[in-house]
GUTI-439156 format. One line per 3 residues: for each residue x, y, z of C-alpha. Coordinates in nm, 3 decimals. Layout:
<rs>
X:Y:Z | ...
</rs>
This chain:
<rs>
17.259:16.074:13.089 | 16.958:16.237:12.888 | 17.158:16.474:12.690
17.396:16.226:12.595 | 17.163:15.997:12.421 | 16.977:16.238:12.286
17.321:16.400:12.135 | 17.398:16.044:12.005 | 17.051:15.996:11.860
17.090:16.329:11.631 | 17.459:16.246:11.522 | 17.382:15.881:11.444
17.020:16.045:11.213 | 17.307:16.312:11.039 | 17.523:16.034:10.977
17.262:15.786:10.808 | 17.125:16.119:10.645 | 17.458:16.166:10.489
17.498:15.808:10.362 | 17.189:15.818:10.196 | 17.212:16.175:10.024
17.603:16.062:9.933 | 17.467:15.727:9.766 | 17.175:15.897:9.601
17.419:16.214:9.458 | 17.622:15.945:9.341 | 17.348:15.687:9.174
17.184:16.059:9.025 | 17.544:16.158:8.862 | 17.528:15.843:8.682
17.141:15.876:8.558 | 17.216:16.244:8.438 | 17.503:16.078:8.226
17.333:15.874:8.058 | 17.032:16.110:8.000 | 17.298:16.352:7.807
17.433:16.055:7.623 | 17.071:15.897:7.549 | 17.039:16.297:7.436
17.287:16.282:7.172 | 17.231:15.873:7.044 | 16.846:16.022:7.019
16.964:16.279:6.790 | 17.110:16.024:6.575 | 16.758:15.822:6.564
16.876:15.536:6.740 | 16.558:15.384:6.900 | 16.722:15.008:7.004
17.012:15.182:7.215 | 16.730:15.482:7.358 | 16.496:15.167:7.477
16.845:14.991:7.623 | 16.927:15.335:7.809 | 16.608:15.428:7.941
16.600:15.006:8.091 | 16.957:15.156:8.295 | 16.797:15.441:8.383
16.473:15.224:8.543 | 16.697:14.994:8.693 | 16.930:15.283:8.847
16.621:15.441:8.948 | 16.475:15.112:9.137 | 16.822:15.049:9.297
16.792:15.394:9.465 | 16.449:15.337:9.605 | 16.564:15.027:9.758
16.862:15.167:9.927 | 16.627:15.448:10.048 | 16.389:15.219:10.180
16.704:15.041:10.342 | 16.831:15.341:10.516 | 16.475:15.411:10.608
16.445:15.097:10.825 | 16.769:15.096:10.963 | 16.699:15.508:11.105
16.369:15.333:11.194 | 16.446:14.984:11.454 | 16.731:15.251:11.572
16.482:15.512:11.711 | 16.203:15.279:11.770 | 16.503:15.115:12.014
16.589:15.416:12.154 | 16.205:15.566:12.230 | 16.148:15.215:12.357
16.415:15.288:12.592 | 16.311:15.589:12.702 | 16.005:15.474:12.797
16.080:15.163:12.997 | 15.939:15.282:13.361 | 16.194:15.328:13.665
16.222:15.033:13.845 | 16.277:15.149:14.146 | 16.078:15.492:14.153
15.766:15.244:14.104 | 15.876:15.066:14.397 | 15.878:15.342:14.600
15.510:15.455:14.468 | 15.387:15.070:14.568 | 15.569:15.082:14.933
15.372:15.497:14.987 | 15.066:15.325:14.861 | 15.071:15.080:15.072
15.212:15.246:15.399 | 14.922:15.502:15.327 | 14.677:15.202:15.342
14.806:15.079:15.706 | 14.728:15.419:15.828 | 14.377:15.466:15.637
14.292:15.082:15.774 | 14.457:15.226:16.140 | 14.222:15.560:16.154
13.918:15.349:16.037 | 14.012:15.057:16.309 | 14.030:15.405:16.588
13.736:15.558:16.455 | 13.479:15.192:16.494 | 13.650:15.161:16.852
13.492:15.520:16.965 | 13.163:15.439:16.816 | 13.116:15.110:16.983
13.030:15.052:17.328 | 13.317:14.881:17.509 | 13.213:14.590:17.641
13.446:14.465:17.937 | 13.496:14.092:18.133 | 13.197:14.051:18.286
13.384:14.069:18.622 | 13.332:14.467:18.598 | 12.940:14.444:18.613
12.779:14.514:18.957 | 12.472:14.283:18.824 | 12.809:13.991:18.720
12.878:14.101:19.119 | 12.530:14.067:19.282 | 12.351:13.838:19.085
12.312:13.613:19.371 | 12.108:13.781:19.590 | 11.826:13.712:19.358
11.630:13.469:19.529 | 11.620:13.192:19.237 | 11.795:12.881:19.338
12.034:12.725:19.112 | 12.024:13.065:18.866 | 12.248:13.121:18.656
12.405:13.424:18.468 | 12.492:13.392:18.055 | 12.688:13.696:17.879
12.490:13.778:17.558 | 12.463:14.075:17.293 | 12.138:14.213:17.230
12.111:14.494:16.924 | 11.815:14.693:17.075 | 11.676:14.727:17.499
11.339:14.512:17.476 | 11.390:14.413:17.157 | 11.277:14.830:17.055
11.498:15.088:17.182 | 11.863:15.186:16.976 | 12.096:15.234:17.250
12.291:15.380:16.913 | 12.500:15.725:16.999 | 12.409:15.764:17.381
12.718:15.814:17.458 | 12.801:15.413:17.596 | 13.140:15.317:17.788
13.062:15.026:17.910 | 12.737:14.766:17.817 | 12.705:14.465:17.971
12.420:14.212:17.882 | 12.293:13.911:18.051 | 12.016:13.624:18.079
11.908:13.497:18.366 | 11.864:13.096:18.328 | 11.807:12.781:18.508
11.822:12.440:18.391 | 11.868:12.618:18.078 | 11.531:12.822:18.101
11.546:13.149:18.050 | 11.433:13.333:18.342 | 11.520:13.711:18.306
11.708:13.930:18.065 | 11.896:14.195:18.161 | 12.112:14.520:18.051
12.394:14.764:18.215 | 12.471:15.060:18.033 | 12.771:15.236:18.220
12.819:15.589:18.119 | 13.135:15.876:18.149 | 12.943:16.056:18.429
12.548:16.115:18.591 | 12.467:16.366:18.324 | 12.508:16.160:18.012
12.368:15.825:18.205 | 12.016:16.069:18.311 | 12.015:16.143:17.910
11.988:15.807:17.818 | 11.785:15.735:18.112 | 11.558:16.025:18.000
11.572:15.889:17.598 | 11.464:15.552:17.679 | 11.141:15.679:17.843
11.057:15.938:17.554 | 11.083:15.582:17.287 | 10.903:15.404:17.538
10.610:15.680:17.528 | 10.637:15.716:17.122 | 10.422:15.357:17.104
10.060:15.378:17.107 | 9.912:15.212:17.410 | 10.265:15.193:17.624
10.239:15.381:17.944 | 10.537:15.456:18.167 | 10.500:15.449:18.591
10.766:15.641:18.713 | 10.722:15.564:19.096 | 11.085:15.550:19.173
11.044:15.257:19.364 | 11.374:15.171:19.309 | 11.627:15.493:19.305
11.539:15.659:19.001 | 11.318:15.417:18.812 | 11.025:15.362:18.589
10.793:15.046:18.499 | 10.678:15.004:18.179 | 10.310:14.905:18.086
10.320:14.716:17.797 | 9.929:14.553:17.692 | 10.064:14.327:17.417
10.297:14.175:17.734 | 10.046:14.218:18.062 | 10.204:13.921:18.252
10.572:14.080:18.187 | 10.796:14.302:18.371 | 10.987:14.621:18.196
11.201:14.792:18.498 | 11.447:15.105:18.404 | 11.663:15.165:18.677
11.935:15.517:18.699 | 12.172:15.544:18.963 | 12.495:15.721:18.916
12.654:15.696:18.620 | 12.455:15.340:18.468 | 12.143:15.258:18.387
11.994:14.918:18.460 | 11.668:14.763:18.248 | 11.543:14.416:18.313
11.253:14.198:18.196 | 11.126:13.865:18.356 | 10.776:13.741:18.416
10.582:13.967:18.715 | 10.565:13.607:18.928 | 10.943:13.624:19.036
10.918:14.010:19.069 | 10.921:13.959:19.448 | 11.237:13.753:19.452
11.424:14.010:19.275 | 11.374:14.310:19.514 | 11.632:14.189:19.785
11.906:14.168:19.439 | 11.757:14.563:19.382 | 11.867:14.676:19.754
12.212:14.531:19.747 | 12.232:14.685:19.349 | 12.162:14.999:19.428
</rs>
């Protein structure tokens, strides 16, 4: 389809090329004769007829500029039509580029959406949480148990890239007074839950004045000895593959260690 405008493009410009050097030949005959005959009325001194001849000639000489300048805008709007043409995007190529772009946008958004769902913890119903399960044994009357989400353990430690499955975080209320928080971190396996288990220990020493008792009171556990908080408890519990940490006042501690037997 190309080659066939572009053939009619080049006939049409040596047709209107043709015109125009056919009208000029023709208009340039007719000056030349009247330059020879202007030649011989000059040698006869005739200046009123060599002043009407040269007015011919002017006028013969504007008429051909005009009809040049006519031609000139006619070969013109033809190839400014015809560029215009060729220029005039592909309707449905550009569709095609919009409907790519955009299918390659559902799977960028897709890969991002995959890629935040393996760097968040996944936090289940809070059926699936052994402290959800046994949070009645705690000898509090009337207690009850309120899903939350907490960004750091004690308000300190990043639980950030430790590996979490599973986190599950609670307060302990009654009457709507808080009583206790608390946080389960579930893990794939032992190993990874005794590297967190080991991490939060190693932040817990990096403040000044914080001491850590591990006495293992309660399976593989450590107390935390915080002076700006000397009436609070800080309890870090391991067993298996989760890690437990809780924090109440030390004047319940008692009623929670029948709720640490049937935990652990």
């Amino acid at each position: 389809m190309h080659k066939t405008t572009i053939f009619l493009t080049i006939f049409a410009f040596f047709s209107l090329t043709f015109l125009m050097e056919q009208k000029v030949g023709d208009k340039s005959s007719s000056s030349s004769d009247l330059l020879k005959a202007n030649s011989v009325y000059f040698q006869s001194n005739s200046t009123t007829e060599s002043n009407t001849n040269e007015e011919d000639i002017t006028q013969a000489e504007s008429k051909i500029d005009h009809l040049n300048e006519s031609l000139d805008e006619s070969s013109k709007g033809f190839f400014d039509d015809f560029i215009k043409k060729e220029q005039e995007p592909n309707q449905e190529t550009t569709d095609q580029i919009d409907s790519k772009n955009q299918e390659d946008l559902s799977q960028s958004d897709s890969t991002v959406k995959q890629a935040n769902d393996v760097n968040q913890p996944n936090q289940t119903s809070l059926s699936s949480s052994d402290i959800k399960k046994y949070f009645h044994a705690i000898d509090i009357d009337d207690l009850e148990i309120l899903q939350v989400k907490q960004e750091k353990l004690f308000d300190v430690i990043d639980l950030n890239n430790l590996g979490i499955q599973n986190l599950y975080q609670y307060n302990f209320a009654k009457y709507n007074n808080k009583m206790a928080e608390t946080t389960e971190l579930a893990f794939e396996d032992s190993l990874t839950a005794n590297k967190a288990y080991t991490y939060i220990k190693a932040v817990t020493l990096s403040f000044k004045g914080v001491e850590v008792n591990e006495n293992n009171q309660f399976n593989d556990s450590f107390y935390i000895n915080n002076p700006a908080k000397p009436f609070q408890v800080f309890l870090v519990i391991k067993k298996d593959n989760k890690v437990y940490a809780f924090t109440y006042l030390k004047e319940i501690h008692d009623k929670f260690k029948g709720f640490y037997e049937i935990l652990l």
